[in-house]
C-alpha angles and dihedrals in degrees: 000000000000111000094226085064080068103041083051091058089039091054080046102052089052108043088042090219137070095232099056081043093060088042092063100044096051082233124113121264086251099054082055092050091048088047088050091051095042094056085038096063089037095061085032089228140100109259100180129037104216117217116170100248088013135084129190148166118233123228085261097044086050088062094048098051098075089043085055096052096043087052095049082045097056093036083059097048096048094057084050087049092048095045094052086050093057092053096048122096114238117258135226114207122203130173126178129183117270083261108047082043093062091033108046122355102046093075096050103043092101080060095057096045084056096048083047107041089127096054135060097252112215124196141168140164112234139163117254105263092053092049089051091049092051094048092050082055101038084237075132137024109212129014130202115211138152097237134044116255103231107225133116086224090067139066116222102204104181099220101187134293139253129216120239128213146183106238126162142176082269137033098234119085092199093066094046106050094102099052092046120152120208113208118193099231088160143274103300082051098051078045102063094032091066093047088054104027138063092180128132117213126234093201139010144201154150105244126063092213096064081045089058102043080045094063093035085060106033119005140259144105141264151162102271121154127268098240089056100051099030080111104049084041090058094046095044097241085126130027142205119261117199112237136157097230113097124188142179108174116208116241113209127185100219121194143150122284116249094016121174087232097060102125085047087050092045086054092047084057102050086041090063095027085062101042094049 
């Protein structure tokens, strides 16, 4: 039904007379009668009674009335949605885990709002389960994670890798162990740790920036990686501690197969695939 057969009963219904109607429509009083009719055959039902110097609604044409105004509302402020779509830039949406983030994307975040000047640039930093979640449902375009997401719906696109190691307030282990700060950095890394190490940690958690503001404030050691703490490490705020675990943990990009941003998500690629 087209919405100016509404705008025409509503007018109707106002001005209480078919003339005034037309007036304020800019249309004939003809062009009004034939809209009437036609919503009258559409709802099969009278609408107006017709006295010669009185107007009136129907039953029926009183419970349509609201119905018409909410229509005509939500027509209008479609056409404003939709405006104020067209005028907004695209956006390209990235999340990462709390450790890839300090690891690895923090410090390239500058490079991707220059890839992405053009776009509105959208990142978060969320667990795995959510990223996978808001991949499934295109909330975000690209995840980085440590670990593939095994679905046939995805595509695990390994990015690069960053080392990890044990660095504290002081050089020597033995005078750390009981400040010691356990970061989840997965399971192959839970895995190796407890082939190498018999410490028992005095905090966890899942970030290795609150690790390292941790340490900064209060001592301690913890296995951070190497890009975040290169500067602590030059100025002599942290220090290396020798240990036998060695380890270098994968970074995947991780998105949905077939996804309309492809071409964005491709030059997300090269882009980290250059500044490794």
């Amino acid at each position: 039904m087209d919405i100016r057969v509404f705008k025409t009963f509503i007018a109707v219904a106002e001005n209480k007379h078919f003339g005034r109607a037309a007036e304020t429509l800019y249309i004939t009083q003809a062009a009004v009668s034939a809209r009437i009719k036609q919503l009258e055959e559409f709802y099969s039902t009278q609408l107006l009674i017709r006295d010669k110097n009185n107007l009136r609604l129907t039953p029926a044409g009183e419970a349509l009335l609201s119905h018409a105004h909410l229509m005509v509302s939500q027509m209008e402020q479609s056409k404003i949605s939709l405006s104020i779509a067209n005028q907004q830039k695209a956006s390209f949406n990235i999340a990462a885990t709390p450790n890839v983030w300090d690891a690895f994307f923090s410090s390239r975040i500058h490079d991707a709002l220059a890839l992405f000047d053009h776009l509105v640039l959208g990142t978060e930093m969320s667990v795995r389960e959510a990223i996978q979640r808001k991949l499934y449902d295109r909330t975000i375009d690209v995840g980085l994670l440590t670990d593939p997401i095994k679905d046939d719906d995805f595509v695990n696109q390994l990015i690069g890798h960053f080392d990890l190691v044990l660095v504290g307030s002081c050089s020597e282990l033995a005078m750390l162990e009981q400040d010691y700060i356990l970061v989840d950095w997965g399971i192959t890394f839970h895995r190796e740790h407890a082939l190498h190490h018999k410490l028992a940690p005095s905090f966890k958690t899942s970030t290795a920036m609150m690790a390292l503001e941790v340490i900064l404030a209060k001592g301690g050691c913890a296995y951070l990686p190497m890009e975040l703490v290169s500067e602590q490490l030059n100025n002599n705020t942290l220090y290396l501690i020798d240990s036998s675990l060695q380890i270098k943990r994968p970074i995947y990009m991780v998105y949905r197969k077939n996804t309309i941003n492809e071409s964005l998500v491709d030059q997300f690629k090269a882009l980290l695939s250059k500044i490794q």
